[in-house]
N, CA, C and O of each residue as an XYZ file, in Angstrom:
580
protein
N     -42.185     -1.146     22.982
C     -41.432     -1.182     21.750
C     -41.636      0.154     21.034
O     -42.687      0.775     20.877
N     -40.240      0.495     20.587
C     -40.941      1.915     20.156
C     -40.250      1.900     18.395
O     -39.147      2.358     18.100
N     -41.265      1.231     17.382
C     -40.968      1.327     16.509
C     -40.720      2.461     15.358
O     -41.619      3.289     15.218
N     -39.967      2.524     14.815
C     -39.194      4.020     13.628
C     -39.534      3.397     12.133
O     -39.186      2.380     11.533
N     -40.308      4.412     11.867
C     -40.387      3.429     10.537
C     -39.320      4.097      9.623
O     -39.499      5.292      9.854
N     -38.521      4.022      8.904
C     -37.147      4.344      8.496
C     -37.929      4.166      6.061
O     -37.438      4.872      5.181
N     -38.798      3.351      5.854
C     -39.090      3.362      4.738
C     -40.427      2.335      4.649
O     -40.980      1.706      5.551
N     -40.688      2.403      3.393
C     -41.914      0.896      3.222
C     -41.694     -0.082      4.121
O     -42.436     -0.341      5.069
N     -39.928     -1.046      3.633
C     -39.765     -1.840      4.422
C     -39.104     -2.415      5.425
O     -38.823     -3.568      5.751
N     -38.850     -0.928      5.996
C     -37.915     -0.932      7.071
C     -38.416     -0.252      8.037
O     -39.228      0.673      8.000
N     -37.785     -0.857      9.102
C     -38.198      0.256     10.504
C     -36.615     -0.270     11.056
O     -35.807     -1.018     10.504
N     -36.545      0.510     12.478
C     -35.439     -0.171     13.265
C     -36.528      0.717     14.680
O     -37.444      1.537     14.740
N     -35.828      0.039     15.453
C     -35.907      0.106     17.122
C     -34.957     -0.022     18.041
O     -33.930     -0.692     17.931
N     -35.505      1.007     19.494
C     -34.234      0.441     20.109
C     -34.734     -0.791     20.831
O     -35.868     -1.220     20.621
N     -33.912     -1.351     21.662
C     -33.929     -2.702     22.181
C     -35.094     -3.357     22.510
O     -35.743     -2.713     23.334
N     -35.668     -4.528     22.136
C     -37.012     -5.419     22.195
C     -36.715     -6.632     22.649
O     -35.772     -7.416     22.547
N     -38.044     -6.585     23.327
C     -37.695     -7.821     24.452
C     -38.410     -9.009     23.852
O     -39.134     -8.850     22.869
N     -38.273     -9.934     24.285
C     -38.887    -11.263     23.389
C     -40.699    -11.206     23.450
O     -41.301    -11.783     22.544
N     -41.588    -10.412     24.673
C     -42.784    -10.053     24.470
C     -42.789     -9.312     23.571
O     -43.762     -9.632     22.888
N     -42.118     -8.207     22.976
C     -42.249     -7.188     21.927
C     -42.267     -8.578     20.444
O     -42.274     -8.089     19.314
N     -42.273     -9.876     20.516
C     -41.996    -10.350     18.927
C     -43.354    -10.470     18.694
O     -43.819     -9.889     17.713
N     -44.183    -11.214     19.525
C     -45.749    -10.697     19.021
C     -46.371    -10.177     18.402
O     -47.264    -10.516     17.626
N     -45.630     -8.563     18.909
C     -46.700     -7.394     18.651
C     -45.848     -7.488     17.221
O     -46.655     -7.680     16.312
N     -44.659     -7.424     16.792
C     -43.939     -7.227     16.019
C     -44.756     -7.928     14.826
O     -45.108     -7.213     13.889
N     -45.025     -9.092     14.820
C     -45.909    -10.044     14.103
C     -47.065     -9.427     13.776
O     -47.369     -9.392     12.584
N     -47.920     -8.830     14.747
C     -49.052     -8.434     14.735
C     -49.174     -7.105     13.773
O     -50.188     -6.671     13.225
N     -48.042     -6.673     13.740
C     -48.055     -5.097     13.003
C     -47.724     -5.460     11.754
O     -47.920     -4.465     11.056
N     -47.169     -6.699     10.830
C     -47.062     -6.933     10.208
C     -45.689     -7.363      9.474
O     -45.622     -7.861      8.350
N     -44.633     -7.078     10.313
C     -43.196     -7.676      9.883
C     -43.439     -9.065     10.147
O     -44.143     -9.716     10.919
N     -42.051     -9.440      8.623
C     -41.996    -10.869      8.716
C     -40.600    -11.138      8.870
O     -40.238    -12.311      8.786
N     -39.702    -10.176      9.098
C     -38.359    -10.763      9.734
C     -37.958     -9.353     10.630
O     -38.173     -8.169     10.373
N     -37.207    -10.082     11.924
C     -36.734     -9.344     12.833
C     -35.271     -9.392     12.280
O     -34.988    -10.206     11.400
N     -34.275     -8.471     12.821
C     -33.058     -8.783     12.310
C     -32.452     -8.006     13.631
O     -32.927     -6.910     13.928
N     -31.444     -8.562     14.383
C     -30.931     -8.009     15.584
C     -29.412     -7.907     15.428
O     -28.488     -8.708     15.284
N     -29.601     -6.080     15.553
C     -27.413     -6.242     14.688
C     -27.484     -5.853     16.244
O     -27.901     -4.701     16.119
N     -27.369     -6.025     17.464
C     -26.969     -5.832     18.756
C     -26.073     -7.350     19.456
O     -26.561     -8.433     19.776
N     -24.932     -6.982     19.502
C     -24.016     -7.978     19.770
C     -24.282     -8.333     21.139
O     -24.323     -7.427     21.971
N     -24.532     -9.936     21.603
C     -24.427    -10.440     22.688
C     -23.825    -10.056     23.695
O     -24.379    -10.261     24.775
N     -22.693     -9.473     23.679
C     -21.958     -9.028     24.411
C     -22.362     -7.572     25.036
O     -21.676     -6.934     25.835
N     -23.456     -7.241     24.568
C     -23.999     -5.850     24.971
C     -25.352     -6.367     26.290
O     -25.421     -5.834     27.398
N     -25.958     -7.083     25.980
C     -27.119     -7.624     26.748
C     -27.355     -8.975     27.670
O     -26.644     -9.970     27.527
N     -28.181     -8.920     28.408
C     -27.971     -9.701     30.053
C     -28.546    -11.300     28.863
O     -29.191    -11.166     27.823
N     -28.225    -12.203     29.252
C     -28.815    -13.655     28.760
C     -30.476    -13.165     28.188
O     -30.665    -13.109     26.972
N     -31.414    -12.887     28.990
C     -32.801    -12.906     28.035
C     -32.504    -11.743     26.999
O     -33.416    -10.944     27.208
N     -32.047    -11.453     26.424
C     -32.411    -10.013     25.498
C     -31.245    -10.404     24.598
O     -30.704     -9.508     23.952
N     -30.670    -12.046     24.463
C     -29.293    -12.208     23.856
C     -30.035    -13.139     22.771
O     -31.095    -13.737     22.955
N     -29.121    -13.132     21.404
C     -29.608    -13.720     20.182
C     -30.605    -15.032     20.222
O     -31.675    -15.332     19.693
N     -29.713    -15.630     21.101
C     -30.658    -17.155     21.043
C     -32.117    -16.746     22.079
O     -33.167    -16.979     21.480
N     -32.229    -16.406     22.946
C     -33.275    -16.147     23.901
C     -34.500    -15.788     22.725
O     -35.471    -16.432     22.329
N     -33.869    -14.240     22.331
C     -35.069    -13.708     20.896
C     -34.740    -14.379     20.417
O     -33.599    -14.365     20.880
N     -34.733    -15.460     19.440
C     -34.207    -16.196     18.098
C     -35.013    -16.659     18.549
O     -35.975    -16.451     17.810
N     -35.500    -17.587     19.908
C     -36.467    -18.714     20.061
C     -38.323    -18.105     20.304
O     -39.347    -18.672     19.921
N     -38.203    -16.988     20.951
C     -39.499    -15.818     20.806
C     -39.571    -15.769     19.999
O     -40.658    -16.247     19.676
N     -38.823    -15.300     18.866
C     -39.351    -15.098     17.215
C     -40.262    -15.961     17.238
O     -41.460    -15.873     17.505
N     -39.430    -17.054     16.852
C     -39.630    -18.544     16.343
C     -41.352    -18.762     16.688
O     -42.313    -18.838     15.922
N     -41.272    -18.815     17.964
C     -42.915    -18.664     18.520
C     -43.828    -18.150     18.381
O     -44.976    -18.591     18.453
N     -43.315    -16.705     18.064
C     -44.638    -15.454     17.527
C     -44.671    -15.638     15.559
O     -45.439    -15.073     14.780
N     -43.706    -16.482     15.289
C     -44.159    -16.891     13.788
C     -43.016    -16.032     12.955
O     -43.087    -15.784     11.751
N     -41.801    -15.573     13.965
C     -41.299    -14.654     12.339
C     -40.110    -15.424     12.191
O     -39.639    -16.172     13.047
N     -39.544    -15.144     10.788
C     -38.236    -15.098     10.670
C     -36.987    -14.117     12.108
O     -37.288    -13.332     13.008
N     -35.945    -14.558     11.773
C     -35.673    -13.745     13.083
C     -33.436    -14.056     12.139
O     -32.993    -15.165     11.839
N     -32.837    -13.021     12.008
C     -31.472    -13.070     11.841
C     -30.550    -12.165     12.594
O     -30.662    -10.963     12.838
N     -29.596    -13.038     12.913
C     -29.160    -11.967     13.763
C     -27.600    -11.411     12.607
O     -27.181    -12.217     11.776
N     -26.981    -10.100     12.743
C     -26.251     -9.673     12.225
C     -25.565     -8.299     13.477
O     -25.660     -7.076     13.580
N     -24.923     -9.362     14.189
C     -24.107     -8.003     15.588
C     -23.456     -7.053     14.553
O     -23.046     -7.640     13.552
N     -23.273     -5.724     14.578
C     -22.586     -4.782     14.333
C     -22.003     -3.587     15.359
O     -22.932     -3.301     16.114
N     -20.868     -2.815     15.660
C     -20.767     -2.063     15.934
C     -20.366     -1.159     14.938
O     -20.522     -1.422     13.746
N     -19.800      0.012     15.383
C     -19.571      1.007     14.332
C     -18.405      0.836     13.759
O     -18.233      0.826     12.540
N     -17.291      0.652     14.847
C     -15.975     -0.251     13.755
C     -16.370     -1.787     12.867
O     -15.494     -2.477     12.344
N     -17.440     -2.033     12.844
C     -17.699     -3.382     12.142
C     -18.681     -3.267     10.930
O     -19.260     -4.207     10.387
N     -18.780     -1.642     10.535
C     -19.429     -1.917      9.579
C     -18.835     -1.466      8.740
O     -18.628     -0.275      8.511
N     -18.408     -2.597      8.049
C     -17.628     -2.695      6.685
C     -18.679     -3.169      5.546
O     -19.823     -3.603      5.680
N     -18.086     -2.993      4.650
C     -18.939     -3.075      3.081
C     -19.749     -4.946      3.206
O     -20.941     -5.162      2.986
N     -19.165     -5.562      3.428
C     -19.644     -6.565      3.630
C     -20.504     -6.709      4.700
O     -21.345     -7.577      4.465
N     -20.631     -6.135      5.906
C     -21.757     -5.953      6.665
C     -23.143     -5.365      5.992
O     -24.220     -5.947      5.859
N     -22.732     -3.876      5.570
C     -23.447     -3.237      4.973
C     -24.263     -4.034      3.995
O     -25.464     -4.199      4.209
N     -23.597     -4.605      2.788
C     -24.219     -5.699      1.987
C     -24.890     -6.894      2.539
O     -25.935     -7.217      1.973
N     -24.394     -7.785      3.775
C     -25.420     -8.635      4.242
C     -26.270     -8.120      4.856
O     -27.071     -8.985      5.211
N     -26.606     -6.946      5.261
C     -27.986     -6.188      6.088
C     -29.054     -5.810      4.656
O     -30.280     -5.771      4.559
N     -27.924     -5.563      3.638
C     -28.934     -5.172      2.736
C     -29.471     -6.397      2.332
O     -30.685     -6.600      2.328
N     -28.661     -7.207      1.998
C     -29.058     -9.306      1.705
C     -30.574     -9.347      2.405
O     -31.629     -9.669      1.859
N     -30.319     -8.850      4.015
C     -31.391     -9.973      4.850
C     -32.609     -8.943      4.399
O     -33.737     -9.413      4.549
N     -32.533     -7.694      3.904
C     -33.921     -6.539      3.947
C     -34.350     -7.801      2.314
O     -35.150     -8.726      2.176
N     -33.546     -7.294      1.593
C     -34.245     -7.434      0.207
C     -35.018     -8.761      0.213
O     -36.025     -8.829     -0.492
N     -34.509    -10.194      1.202
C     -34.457    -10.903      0.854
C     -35.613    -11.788      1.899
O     -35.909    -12.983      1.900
N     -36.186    -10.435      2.912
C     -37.079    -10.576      3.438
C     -38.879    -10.665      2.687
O     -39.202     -9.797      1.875
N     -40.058    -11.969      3.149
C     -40.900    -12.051      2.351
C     -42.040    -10.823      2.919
O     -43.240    -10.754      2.655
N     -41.245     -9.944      3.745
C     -42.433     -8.320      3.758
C     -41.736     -7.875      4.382
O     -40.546     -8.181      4.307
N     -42.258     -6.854      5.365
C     -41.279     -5.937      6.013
C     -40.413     -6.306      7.066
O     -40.479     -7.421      7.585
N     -39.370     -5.187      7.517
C     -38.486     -5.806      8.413
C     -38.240     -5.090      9.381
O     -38.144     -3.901      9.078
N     -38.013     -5.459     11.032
C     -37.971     -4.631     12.125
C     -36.418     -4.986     12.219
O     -36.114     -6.161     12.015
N     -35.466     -4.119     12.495
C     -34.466     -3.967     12.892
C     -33.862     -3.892     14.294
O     -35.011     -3.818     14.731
N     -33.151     -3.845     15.348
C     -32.869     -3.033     16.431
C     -31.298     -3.287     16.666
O     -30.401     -4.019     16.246
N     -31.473     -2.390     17.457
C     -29.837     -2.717     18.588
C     -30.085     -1.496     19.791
O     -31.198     -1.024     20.024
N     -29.188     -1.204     20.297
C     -29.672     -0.089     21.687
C     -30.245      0.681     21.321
O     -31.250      0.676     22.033
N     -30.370      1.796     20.296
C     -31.080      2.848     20.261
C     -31.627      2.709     18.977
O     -32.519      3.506     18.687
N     -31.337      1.987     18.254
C     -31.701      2.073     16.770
C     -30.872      2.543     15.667
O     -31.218      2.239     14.525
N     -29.767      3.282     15.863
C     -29.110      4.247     15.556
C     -28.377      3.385     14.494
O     -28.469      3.677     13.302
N     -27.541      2.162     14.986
C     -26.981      1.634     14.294
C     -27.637      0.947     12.733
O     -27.134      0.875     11.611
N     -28.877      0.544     13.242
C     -29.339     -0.076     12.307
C     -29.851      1.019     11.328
O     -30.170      0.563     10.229
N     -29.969      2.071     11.448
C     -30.405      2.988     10.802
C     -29.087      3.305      9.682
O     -29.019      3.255      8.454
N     -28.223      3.608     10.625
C     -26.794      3.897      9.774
C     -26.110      2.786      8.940
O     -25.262      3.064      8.093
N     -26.548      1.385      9.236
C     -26.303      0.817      8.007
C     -27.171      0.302      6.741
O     -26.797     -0.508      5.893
N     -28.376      0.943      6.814
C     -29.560      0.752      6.210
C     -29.202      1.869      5.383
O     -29.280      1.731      4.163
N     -28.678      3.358      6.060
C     -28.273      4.140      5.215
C     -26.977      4.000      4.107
O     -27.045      4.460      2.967
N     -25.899      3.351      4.596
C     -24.783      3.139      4.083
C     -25.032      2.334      2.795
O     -24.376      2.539      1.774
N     -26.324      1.110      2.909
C     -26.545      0.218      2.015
C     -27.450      0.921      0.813
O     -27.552      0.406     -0.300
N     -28.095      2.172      1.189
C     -28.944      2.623      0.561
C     -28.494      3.459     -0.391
O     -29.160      3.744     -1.386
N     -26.902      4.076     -0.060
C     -26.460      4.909     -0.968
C     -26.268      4.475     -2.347
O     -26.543      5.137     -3.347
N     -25.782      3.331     -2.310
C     -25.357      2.797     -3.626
C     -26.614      2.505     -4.769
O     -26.558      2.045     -5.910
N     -27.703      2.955     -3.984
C     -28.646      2.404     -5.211
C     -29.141      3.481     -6.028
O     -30.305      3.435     -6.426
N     -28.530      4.261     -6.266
C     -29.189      5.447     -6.913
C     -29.986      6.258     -6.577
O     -30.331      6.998     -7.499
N     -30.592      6.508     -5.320
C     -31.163      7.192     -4.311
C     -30.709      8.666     -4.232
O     -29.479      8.703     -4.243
N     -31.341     10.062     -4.145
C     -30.452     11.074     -3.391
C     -30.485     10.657     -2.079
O     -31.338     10.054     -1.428
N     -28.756     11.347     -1.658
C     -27.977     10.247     -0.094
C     -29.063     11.735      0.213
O     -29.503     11.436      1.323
N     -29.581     12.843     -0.073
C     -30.502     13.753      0.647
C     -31.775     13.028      1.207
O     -31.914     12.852      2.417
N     -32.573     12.670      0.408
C     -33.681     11.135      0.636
C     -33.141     10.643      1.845
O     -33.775     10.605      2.900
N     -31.866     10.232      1.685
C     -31.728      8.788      2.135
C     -31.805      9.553      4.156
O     -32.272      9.101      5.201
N     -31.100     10.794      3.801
C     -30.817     11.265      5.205
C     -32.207     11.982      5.676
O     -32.369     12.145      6.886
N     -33.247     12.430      4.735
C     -34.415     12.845      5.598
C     -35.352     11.977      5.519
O     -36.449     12.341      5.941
N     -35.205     10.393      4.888
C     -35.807      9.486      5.900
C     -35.417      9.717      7.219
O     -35.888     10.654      7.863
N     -34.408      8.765      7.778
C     -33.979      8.464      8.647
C     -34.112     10.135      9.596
O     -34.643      9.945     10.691
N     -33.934     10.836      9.479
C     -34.585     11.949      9.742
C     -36.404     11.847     10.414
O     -36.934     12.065     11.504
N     -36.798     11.466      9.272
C     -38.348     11.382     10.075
C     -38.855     10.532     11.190
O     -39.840     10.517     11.929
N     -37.726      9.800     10.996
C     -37.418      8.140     12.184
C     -37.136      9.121     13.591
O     -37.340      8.567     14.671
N     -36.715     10.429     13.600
C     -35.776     10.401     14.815
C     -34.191     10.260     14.507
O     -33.465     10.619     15.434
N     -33.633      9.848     13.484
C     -32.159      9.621     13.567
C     -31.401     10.776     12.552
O     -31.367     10.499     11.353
N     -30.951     11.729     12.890
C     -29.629     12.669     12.297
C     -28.686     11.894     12.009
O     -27.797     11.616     12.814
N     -28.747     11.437     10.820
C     -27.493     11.174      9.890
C     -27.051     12.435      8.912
O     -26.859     12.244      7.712
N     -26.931     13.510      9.415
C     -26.089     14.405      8.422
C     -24.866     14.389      8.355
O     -24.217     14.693      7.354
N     -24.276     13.913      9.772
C     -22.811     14.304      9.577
C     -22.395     12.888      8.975
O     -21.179     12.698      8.935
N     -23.311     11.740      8.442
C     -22.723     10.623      7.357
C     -22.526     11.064      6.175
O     -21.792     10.567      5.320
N     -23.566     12.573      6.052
C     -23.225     13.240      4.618
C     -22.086     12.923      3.172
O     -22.249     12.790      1.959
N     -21.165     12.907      3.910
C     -19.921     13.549      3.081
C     -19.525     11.513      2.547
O     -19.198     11.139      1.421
N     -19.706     10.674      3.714
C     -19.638      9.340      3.676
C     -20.736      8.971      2.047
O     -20.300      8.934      0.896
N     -21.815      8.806      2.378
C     -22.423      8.622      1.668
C     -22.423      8.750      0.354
O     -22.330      7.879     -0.510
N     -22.549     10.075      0.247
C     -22.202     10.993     -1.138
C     -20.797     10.351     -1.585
O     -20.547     10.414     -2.789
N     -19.814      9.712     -0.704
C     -18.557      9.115     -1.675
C     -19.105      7.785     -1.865
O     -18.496      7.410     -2.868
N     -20.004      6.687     -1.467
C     -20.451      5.519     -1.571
C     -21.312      5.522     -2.813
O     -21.290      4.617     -3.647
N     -22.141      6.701     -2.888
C     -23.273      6.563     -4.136
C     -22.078      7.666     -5.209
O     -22.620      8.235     -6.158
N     -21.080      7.821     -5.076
C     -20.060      8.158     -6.597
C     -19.373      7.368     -6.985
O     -18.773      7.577     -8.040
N     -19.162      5.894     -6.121
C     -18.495      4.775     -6.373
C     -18.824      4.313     -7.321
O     -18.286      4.246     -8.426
N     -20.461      3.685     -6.649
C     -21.607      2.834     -6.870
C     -21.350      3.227     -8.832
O     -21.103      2.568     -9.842
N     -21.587      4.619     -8.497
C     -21.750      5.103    -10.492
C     -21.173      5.248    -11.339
O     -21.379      5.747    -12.445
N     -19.623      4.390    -10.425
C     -18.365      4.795    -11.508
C     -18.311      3.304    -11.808
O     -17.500      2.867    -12.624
């Protein structure tokens, strides 16, 4: 498992196998959240398979599939739903991490954050979100109008 820690209470990863919910437990997250759509992965590595590993190693576990045409404002907002609404930290994944990173960022703009912050987190993770730049910066001028 190769966890990114992305903030306090976020990390994302790329793909984790139902032995990785353990350790996941053990490091101290209390919800997994898997935006990697079924349709990407063989039966064990598919929502219900992890949903029931969670379950076993003790965490919360939600799934939220996204691709990049699917993240709309309402995605964005239920990813931010399941972080805030998590009782400690939260491991994320999908194939590389990438995704979950980019909508952690998208959700992050609106809060009054510099979208600069927001991009050299995800930066220290491993993930180049600059060219979301110009995205962002119009999400957190919305947010303030």
């Amino acid at each position: 498992m190769d966890i990114r820690q992305i903030s306090d209470r976020y990390a994302v990863s790329p793909q984790i196998t139902p032995e990785d919910l353990s350790a996941a437990k053990a490091a101290g997250f209390a919800r997994v959240i898997c935006n990697r759509p079924d349709s990407e992965n063989p039966p064990e590595l598919q929502a219900d398979a992890m949903a029931a590993a969670a379950a076993a190693a003790g965490l919360d576990f939600e799934v939220l599939p996204i691709t990049h045409s699917s993240m709309t404002p309402d995605t964005v907002a239920q990813q931010r739903a399941l972080i805030d609404g998590a009782d400690g930290p939260v491991l994320a994944y999908c194939a590389s991490g990438t995704r979950c990173t980019v909508i952690w960022a998208l959700g992050e703009a609106g809060t009054g954050r510099p979208v600069d912050e927001v991009i050299a987190d995800a930066a220290r993770a491993g993930y180049d979100l600059g060219n979301l730049a110009p995205t962002l910066q119009a999400i957190a001028a919305q947010a303030k109008s």
